[in-house]
C-alpha positions in Angstrom: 83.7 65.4 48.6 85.3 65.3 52.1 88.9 65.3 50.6 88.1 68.3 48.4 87.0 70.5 50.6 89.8 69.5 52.8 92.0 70.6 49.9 89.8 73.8 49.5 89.7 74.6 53.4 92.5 72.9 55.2 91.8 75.2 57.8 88.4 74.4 58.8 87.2 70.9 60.5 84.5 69.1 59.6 83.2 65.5 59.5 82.8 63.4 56.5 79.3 63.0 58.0 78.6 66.8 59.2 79.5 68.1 55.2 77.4 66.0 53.8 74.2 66.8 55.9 75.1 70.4 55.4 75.4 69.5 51.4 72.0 67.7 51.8 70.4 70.9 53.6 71.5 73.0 50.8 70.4 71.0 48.1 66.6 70.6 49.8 66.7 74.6 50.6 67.0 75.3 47.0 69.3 78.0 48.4 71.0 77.7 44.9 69.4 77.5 41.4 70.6 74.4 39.3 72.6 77.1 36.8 74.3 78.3 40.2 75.4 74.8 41.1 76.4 74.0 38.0 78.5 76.3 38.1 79.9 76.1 41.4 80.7 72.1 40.7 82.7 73.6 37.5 84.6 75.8 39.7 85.3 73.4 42.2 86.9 70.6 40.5 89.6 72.3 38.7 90.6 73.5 41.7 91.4 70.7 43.3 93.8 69.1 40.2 95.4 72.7 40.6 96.1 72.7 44.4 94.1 76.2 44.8 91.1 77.9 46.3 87.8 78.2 44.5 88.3 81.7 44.7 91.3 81.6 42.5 89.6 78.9 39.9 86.7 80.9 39.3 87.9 83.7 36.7 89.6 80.6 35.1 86.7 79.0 34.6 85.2 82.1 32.5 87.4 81.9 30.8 87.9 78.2 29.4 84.6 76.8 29.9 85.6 74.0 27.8 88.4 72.8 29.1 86.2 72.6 32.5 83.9 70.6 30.7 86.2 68.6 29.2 87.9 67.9 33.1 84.6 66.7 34.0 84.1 64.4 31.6 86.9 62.8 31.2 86.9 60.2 34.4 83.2 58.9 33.3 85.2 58.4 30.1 88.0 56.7 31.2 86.8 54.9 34.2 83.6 53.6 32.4 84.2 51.9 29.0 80.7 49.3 29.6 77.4 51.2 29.5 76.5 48.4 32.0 79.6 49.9 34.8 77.6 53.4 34.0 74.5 52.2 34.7 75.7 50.5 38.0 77.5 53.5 39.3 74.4 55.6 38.1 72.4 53.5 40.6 75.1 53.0 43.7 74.9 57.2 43.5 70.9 57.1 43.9 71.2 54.6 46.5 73.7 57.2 48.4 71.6 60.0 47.9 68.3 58.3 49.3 70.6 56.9 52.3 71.7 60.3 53.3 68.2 62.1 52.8 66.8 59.0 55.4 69.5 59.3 57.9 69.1 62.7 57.5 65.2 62.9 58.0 65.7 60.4 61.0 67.4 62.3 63.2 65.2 65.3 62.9 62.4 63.0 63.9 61.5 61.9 67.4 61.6 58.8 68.2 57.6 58.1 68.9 57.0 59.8 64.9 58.9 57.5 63.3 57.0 55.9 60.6 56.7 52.1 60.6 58.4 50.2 58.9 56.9 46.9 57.0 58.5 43.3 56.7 60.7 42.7 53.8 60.5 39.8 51.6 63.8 37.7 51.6 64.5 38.2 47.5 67.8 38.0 46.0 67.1 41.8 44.7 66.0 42.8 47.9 69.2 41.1 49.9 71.6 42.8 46.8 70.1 46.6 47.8 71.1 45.6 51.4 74.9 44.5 50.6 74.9 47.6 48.5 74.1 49.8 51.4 76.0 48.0 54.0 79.7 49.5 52.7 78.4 53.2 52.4 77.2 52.9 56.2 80.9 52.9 57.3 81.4 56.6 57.1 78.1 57.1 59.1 79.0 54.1 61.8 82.5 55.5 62.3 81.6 59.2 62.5 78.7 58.1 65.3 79.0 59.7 69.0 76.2 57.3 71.0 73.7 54.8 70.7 71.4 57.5 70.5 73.3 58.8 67.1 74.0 54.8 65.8 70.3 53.6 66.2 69.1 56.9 63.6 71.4 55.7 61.6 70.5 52.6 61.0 67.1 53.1 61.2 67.9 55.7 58.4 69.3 52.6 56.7 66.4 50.4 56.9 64.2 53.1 55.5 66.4 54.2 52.8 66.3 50.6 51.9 62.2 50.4 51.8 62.1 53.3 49.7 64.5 52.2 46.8 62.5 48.8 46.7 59.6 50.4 46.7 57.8 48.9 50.0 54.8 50.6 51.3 56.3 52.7 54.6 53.4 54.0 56.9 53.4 57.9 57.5 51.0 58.6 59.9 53.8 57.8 63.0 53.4 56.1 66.0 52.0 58.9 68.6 49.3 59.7 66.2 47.4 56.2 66.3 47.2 55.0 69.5 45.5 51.2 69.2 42.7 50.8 71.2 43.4 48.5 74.4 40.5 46.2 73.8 40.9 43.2 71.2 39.9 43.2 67.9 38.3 39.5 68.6 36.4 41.4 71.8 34.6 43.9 70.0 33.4 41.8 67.2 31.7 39.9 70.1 30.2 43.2 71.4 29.2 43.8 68.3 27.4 40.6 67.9 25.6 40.3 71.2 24.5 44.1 70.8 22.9 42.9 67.1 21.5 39.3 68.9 20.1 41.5 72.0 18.3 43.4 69.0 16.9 40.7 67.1 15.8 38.9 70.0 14.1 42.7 71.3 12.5 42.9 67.7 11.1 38.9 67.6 9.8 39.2 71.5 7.9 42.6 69.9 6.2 40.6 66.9 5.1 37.5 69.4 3.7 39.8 71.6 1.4 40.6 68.4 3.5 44.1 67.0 3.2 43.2 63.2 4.4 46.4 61.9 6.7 46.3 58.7 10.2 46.4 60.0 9.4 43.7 63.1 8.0 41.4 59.8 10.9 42.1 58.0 13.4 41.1 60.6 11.4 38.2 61.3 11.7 36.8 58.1 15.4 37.9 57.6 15.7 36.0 61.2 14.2 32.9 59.7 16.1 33.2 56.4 17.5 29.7 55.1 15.3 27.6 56.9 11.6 26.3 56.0 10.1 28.3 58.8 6.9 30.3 57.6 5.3 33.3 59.6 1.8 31.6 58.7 2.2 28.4 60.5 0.4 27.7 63.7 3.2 27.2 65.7 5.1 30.4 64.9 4.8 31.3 68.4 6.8 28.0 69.3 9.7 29.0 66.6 9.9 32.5 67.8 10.7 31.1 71.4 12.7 28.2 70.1 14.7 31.3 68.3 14.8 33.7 71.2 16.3 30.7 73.9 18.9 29.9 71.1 20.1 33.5 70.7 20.4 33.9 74.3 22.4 30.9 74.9 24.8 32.4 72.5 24.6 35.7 74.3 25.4 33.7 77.3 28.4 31.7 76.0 29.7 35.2 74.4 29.8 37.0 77.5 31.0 34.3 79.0 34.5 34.4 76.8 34.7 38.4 78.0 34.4 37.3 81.6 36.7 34.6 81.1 39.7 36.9 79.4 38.7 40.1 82.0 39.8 37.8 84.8 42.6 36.7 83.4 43.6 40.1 82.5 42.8 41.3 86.0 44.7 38.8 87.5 47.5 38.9 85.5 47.9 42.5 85.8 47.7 42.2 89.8 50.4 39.7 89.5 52.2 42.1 88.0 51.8 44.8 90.0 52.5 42.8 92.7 56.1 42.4 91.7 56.7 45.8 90.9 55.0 47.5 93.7 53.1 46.2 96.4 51.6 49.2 98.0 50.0 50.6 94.9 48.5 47.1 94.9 46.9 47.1 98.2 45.7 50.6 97.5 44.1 49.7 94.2 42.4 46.9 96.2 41.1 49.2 99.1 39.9 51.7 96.8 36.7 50.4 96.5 36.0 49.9 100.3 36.6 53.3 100.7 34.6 54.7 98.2 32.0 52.4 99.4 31.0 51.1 95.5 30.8 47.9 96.8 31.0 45.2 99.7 34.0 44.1 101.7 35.2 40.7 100.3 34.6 37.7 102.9 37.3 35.9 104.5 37.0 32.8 101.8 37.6 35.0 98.8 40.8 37.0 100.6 42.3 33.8 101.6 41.5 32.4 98.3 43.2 36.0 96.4 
């Protein structure tokens, strides 16, 4: 395409790379109907076995519209005897197409939208797509001004190549989600000590004599799986027995949050520390001045 318009526009300068992002602009636009292509690609290649503008082909190609179809034809004749070489150059041109549509759509995108990419599988069809696309990246590679312009371009490449194997490519981008700075592990935790705290609320309420529906009903779902009964005398026993076993786990619970919050702190100071010192020293002082809480003692400052 590059060496025709060349031939059609010697005079004009473009990049392999800038004509076919304008090509690619035009065909998403629908600027041009499919009859108005079709007819422009009629014009076009005549012109170039002629040596002559597209200006000058056109009234030609009124005029002997089958020998312009006949033109076209003829290389897929000649070039492509197997129906299995057909087939294969059918595909190469899809894989173009979706590889300049990628590279394209990357560098519109900003860097914090781009969508994120999953791990592929290390297949035999899946390393064959990659070899494919590795030779048409050439063009793009060579025509490439920074790092800026080389890293859309690959990353172009590696989503061009999750979209022709089919591999599920997230959407939503990265600045829309932002994950939540607290463990997944922690907040089940949370979770469970707010549902123990609950149950044990709910079991102190029936031994303290409230026997109203729900409180029964979590009782029994409390004692599920065991051969405790809310009729035997020493219920009261069970219910305690239940209560101090519910906050030991509360106990050992919170303790694994304290244990990864101090960690966290410290490791944090450590590394503020080594980045900038004053912002650590205020960050400590804050809370003396404020006066939130008491001045550490001489122990726990030598021991800091």
């Amino acid at each position: 395409m590059h060496r025709l318009f060349a031939e059609l526009e010697p005079s004009l300068i473009v990049t392999e790379q800038n004509l076919a992002d304008r090509v690619r602009y035009i065909l998403r636009s629908n600027i041009f109907d499919v009859a108005e292509l079709e007819r422009l690609r009629r014009e076009a290649v005549p012109s170039s076995d002629e040596n002559a503008t597209a200006e000058d082909a056109a009234p030609q190609m009124v005029e002997q519209p089958a020998n312009v179809d006949a033109a076209v034809n003829t290389p897929v004749v000649v070039d492509s005897n197997d129906d299995g070489t057909v087939a294969q150059e059918l595909e190469l041109e899809h894989m173009r197409s979706i590889l300049e549509e990628a590279i394209v759509e990357t560098r519109s995108t900003p860097l914090e939208n781009r969508p994120r990419l999953p791990r592929i599988a290390l297949s035999k069809r899946n390393r064959a797509v990659v070899r494919a696309l590795n030779p048409m990246l050439v063009t793009y590679l060579e025509a490439s001004r920074d790092l800026c312009e080389t890293d859309s371009i690959l990353f172009g490449a590696a989503l061009a190549v999750c979209r022709i194997i089919g591999a599920k490519v997230s959407t939503a981008g990265r600045a829309t989600g932002h994950s939540s700075a607290i463990p997944a592990w922690r907040r089940r935790i949370e979770e469970r000590i707010a549902k123990a705290r609950a149950l044990i609320g709910r079991l102190i309420c029936f031994r303290s004599g409230n026997n109203r529906p729900r409180i029964v009903r979590t009782v029994r779902m409390a004692f599920a799986g065991t051969n405790v009964s809310l009729s035997q005398p020493d219920i009261t026993q069970k219910l305690t027995e239940r209560i101090d076993d519910l906050k030991q786990r509360i106990a050992a619970w919170g303790k694994r949050i304290r244990r990864y919050t101090e960690r966290s702190t410290r490791f944090n100071q450590n590394r503020l520390f080594q980045s900038d010192q004053k912002r650590l020293y205020e960050s400590l002082e804050r809370p003396m001045v404020s006066g939130t809480g008491p001045a550490p003692n001489q122990a726990d400052t030598v021991a800091f």
